[in-house]
C-alpha positions in Angstrom: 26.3 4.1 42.2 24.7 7.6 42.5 26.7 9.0 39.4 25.7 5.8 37.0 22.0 6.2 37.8 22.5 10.1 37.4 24.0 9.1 33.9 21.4 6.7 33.4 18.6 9.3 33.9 20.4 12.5 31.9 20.9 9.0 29.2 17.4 8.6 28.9 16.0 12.6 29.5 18.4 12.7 26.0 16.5 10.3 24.0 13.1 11.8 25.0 13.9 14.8 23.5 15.9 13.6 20.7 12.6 11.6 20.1 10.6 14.4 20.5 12.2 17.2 18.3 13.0 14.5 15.4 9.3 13.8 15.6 8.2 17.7 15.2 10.0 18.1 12.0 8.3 17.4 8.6 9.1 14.6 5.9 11.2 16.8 3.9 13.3 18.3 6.9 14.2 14.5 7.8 15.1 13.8 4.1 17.2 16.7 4.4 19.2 15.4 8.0 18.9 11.9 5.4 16.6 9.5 7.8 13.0 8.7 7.3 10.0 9.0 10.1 10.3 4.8 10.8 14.3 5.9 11.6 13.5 8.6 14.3 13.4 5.8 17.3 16.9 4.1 15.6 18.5 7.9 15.5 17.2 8.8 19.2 18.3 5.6 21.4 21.6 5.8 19.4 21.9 9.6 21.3 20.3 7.4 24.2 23.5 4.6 24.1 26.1 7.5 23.6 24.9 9.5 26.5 24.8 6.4 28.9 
C-alpha cells in the first residue's frame, strides 16, 4: 500500500514537470518535438499513466 501511493505521488510529481517544461518552450520548439500548445496536457498525463 505504501509503494503504490509512493508510485502514485512520483506518477503525478512526473506530469507536473512534464507540464511544466513543455509549457516553457516556444511554438516553434513544439512544432519541432511535432505537438501543438492545446497537446501539452495530452503529452504530460500520458508520462503521468506510464509512470503510475
Amino acid at each position: 500500500m505504501i509503494l503504490s501511493l509512493v508510485r502514485i505521488i512520483k506518477a503525478f510529481r512526473d506530469y507536473n514537470r512534464a507540464y511544466r517544461e513543455l509549457s516553457e518552450l516556444s511554438e516553434r520548439e513544439l512544432a519541432d518535438i511535432g505537438i501543438d500548445r492545446g497537446d501539452i496536457e495530452r503529452v504530460a498525463a500520458g508520462a503521468y499513466r506510464k509512470a503510475a
